[in-house]
Structures are given as structure tokens and as C-alpha cells.
C-alpha positions as CSV (number, residue, x, y, z in Angstrom):
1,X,35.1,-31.7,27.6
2,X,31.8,-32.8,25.8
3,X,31.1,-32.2,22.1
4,X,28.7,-29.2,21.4
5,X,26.2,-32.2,20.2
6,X,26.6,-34.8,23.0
7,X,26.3,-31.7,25.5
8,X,22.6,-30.5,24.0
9,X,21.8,-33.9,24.5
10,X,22.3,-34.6,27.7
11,X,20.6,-31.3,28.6
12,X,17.5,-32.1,26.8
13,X,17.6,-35.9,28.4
14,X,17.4,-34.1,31.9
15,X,14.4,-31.8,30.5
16,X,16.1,-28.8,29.1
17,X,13.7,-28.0,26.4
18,X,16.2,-25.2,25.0
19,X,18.2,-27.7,24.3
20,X,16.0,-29.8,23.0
21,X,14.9,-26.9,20.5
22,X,18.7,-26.4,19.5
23,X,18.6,-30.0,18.7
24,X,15.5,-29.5,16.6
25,X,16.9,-26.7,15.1
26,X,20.1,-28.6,13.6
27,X,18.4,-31.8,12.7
28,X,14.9,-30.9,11.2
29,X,16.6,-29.9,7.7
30,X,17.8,-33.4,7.4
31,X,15.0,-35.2,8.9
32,X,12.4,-33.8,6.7
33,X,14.6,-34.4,3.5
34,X,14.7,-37.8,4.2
35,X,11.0,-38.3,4.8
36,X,10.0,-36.6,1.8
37,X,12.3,-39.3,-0.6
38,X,9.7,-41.4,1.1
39,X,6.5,-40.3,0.3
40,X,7.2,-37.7,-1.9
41,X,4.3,-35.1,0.0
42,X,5.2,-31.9,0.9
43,X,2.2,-32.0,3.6
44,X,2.8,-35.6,4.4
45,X,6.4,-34.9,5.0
46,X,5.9,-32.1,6.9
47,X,3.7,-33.8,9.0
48,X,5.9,-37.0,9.9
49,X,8.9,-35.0,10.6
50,X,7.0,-33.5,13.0
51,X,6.0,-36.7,14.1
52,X,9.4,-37.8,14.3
53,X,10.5,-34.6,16.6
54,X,7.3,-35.4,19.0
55,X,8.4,-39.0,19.5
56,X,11.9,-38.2,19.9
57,X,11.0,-35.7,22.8
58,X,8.6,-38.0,24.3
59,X,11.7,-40.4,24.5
60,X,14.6,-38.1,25.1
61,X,14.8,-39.1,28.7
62,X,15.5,-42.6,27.9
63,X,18.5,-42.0,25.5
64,X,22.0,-42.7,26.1
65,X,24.9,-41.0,24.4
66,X,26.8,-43.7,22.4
67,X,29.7,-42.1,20.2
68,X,26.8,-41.5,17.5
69,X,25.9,-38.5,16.2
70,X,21.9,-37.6,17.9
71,X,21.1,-37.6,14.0
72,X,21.4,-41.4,14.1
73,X,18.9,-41.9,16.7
74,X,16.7,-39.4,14.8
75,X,16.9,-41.4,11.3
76,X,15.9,-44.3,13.7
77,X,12.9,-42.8,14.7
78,X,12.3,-41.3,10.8
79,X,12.5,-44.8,9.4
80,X,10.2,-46.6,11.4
81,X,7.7,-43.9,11.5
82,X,8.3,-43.9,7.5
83,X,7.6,-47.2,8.0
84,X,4.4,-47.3,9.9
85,X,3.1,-44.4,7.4
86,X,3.2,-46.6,4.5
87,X,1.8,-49.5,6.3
88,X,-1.3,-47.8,7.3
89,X,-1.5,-45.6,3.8
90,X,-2.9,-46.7,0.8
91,X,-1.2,-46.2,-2.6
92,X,-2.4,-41.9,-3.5
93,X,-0.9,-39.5,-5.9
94,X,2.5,-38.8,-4.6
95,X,3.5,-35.0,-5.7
96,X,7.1,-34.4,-7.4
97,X,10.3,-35.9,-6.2
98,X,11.8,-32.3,-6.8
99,X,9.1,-30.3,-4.7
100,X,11.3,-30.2,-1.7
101,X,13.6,-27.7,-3.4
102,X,11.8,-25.6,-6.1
103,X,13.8,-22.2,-6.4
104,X,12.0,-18.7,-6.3
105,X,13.5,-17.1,-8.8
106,X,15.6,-19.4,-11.8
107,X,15.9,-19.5,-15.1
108,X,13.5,-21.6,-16.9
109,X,16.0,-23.6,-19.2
110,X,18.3,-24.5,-16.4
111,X,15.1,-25.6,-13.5
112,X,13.2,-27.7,-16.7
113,X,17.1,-29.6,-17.1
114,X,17.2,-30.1,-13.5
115,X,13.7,-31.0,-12.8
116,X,14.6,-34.3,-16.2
117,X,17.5,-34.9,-14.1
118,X,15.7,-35.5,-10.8
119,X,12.8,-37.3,-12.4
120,X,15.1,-39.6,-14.0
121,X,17.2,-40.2,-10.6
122,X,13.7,-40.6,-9.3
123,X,12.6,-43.5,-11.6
124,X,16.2,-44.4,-11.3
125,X,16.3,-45.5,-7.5
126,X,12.5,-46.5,-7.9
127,X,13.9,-49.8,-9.8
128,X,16.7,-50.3,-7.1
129,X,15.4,-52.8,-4.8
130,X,14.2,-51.7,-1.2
131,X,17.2,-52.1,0.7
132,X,19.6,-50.3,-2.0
133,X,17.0,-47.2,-2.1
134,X,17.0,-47.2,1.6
135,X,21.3,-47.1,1.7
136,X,21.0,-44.1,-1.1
137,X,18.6,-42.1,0.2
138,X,20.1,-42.0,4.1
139,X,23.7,-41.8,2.4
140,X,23.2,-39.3,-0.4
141,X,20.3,-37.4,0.1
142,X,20.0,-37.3,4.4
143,X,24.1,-37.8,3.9
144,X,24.3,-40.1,7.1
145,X,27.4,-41.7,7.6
146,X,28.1,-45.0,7.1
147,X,27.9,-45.8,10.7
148,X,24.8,-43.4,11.3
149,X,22.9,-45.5,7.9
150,X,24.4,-48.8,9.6
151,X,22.6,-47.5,13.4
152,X,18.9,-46.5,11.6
153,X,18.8,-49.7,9.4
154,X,20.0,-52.1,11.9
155,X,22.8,-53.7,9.9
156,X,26.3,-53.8,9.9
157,X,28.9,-51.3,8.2
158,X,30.5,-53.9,5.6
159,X,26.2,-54.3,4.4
160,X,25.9,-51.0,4.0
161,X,29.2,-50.4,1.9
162,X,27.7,-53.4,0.1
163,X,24.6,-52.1,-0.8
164,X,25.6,-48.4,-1.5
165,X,28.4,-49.9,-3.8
166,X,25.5,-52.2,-5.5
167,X,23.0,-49.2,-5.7
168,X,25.6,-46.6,-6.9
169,X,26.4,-49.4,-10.2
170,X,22.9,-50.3,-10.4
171,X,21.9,-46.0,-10.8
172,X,25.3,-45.5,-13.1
173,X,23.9,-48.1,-15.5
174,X,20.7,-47.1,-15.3
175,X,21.3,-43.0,-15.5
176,X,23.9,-43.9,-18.2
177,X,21.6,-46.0,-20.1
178,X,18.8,-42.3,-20.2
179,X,21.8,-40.7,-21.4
180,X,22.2,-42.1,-24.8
């Protein structure tokens, strides 16, 4: 019997546009988290996710099941369209790391102590170099597996452990060193 995930899939690859939309439904949380740790634009990231989702259906009906999670293929897509947005941008005001999750209703005290905290993480992973950022944001704030992070960067497992050891010392120095 096929997965629940590998089963939407190979609906939508043979045009099942429900599926497809299921698909959409499960992944677009993730997808758009990710993009905004990249450029930081509640518009922009809104935008490229749905860029993302329009390439990704344009090239559903060439994509083969591999023992991945569909999210892998997704971050694929995500990176390089990350990727091709910052190549044809210019440097602009970026808007808060934290916009992608301001509360409604919160107590002052505690959202001013979390907003410190995430602008310090913030200028935190800024200073990791580009390949460490890339490892923490997939792992920790899309939470991609290993594997998955492996599939979208193009590297092997044993890198990524690598580099996500390296950034998580590099961001424990540095968030410990704020801390005193």
C-alpha cells in the first residue's frame, strides 16, 4: 500500500489537480517559512512561495517518487528560486525577521523579550557563513530532515551533519556571548 504522501503525488503527476491542492495544502506552511528566513518580506515571501507552488505544478508531471518526502523536492524548487530572487534584487530594506509570526493578542513584556530573542538569533546566523545559514534555516526553522536538507542543497548527509554541528557551536557561542 502507498503512503498517504507518495499517493497524492502520483495523482497530481497524472493531473489530479485535487491532489495537487492537498499537496499545496500540507507544504505551503513550510515553504513560505523558509522563504521568508531569506528575504525577510512578508510580500516578497508571499510572492515566491507562490512562485515556488506554480513551478512545482508546471513540473509535477515529470517527477518521480524517490523514498523522499514531496517536501524535499519542494525546498529544491524554494532554494533556487530563493536563489534567483536575490540574484536579480538589489540590496532594499528587508522588514523584521520575526514578522512571519506576530501574535494578535500577547502580552507586551513577553512579545518585546521574544522579538530581543529573535533579533539576536537573527544577527546571530547573519555572521554564520552561507552554507551554515543555509543547513539552519532548512533544519531548524523549515525542520527538513537531514536527508530532505541533504536532497535541496545537493550535498551529502555526513556535510550536512557537518555544517549543522559547526553552525549550532558557532550560534551557542555567539547567543551565549549576548547573554553576559
Amino acid at each position: 500500500m502507498l503512503g498517504s504522501e507518495e499517493y497524492l503525488v502520483k495523482q497530481a503527476v497524472n493531473g489530479d489537480q485535487t491532489a495537487f491542492t492537498q499537496l499545496y495544502n500540507a507544504n505551503f506552511d513550510r515553504i513560505y517559512r523558509y522563504v521568508y528566513t531569506r528575504v525577510r518580506s512578508q510580500a516578497e515571501a508571499e510572492d515566491l512561495t507562490q512562485d515556488v507552488f506554480i513551478k512545482a505544478l508546471e513540473a509535477i508531471s515529470n517527477y518521480k517518487w524517490r523514498d523522499l518526502p514531496f517536501a524535499a523536492w519542494l525546498f529544491k524548487i524554494a532554494h533556487n528560486t530563493v536563489i534567483d530572487h536575490a540574484r536579480k534584487t538589489s540590496r532594499e530594506k528587508r522588514a523584521d525577521f520575526d514578522e512571519a509570526h506576530l501574535a494578535t493578542v500577547e502580552d507586551p513584556v513577553e512579545m518585546s523579550e521574544r522579538q530581543f530573542e529573535v533579533e539576536q538569533l537573527r544577527m546571530a546566523l547573519e555572521k554564520l557563513p552561507e552554507a551554515q545559514r543555509e543547513v539552519a534555516t532548512l533544519r531548524f526553522i523549515a525542520q527538513l530532515s537531514i536527508a530532505e536538507t541533504a536532497k535541496v542543497l545537493g550535498k551529502s548527509e555526513g556535510t550536512i551533519k557537518a555544517l549543522q554541528f559547526n553552525a549550532t557551536m558557532a550560534l551557542r557561542k555567539a547567543l551565549g556571548a549576548t547573554e553576559e
